[in-house]
N, C-alpha and C positions, 0 to 999 in steps of 0.2 A: 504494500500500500504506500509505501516508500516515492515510487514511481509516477507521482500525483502530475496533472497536465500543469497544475500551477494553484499557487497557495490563495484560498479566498481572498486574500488581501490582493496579489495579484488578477484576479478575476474581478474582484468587484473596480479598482483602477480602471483596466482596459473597459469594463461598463460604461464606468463614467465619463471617459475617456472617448467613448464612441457617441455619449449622448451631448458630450459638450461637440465636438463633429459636425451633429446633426443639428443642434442646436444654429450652429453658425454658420452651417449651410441654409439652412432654412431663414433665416434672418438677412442672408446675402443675396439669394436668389427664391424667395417665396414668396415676390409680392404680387406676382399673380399677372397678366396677361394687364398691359398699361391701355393698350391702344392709341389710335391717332383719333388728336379732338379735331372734331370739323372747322372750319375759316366760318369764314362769315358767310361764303356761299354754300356749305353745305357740306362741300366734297372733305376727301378724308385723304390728305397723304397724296399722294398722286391718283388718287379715282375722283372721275368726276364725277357728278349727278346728270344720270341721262332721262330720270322718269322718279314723280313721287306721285304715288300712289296709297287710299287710305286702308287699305287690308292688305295683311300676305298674303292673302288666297289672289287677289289682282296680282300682287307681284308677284308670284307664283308663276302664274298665265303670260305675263310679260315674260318672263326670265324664258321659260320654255320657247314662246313663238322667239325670242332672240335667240337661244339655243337651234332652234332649228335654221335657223340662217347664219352660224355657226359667229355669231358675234356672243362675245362672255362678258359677263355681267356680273356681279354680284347685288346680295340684298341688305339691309342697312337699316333697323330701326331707326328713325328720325322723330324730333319735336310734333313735326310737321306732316309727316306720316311714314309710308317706308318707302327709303331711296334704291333706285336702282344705280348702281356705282360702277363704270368701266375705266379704265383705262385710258389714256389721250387717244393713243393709236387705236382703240375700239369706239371711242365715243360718237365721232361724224357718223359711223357706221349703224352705230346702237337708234340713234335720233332719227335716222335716214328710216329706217326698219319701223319703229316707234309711229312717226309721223306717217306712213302710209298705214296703219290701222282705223 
């Protein structure tokens, strides 16, 4: 019994030792998803706003008929209602798509 993996003293050490770790991992990188706040006009980061619509289930509808014309979109709870949000180089296209419905 001589052949112990390590003395409760060292065992309970590397415990603590692993909870102070986590402690200050969590404290360094646990604050959780920040996000990009909107400008004044809506858009987030580099997406603009191509479409605000007052239900997901619309933006749902939207998102798809612009999927099918293979321009990508995201959706975007707003103040204002929910945004449809592309990209520069998808936006002409998203509007163009949008505006013949």
């Amino acid at each position: 019994m001589t052949d112990m993996v390590g003395s409760v003293t060292e065992i309970l050490l590397a415990i603590s030792m692993i909870i102070l770790l986590a402690g200050i991992l969590r404290y360094t990188f646990g604050r959780g998803p920040q996000g990009a706040l909107p400008d004044e006009n809506g858009d987030l980061g580099l997406l603009e706003t191509v479409a605000v619509v007052p239900t997901r289930e619309a933006a749902d509808v939207l998102v798809a008929k612009l999927a099918r014309e293979k321009v990508r979109v995201t959706v975007s709870k707003g103040v204002d209602g929910w945004r449809l949000l592309a990209f520069p180089s998808d936006a002409d296209d998203a509007r163009l798509v949008l505006h013949d419905l």
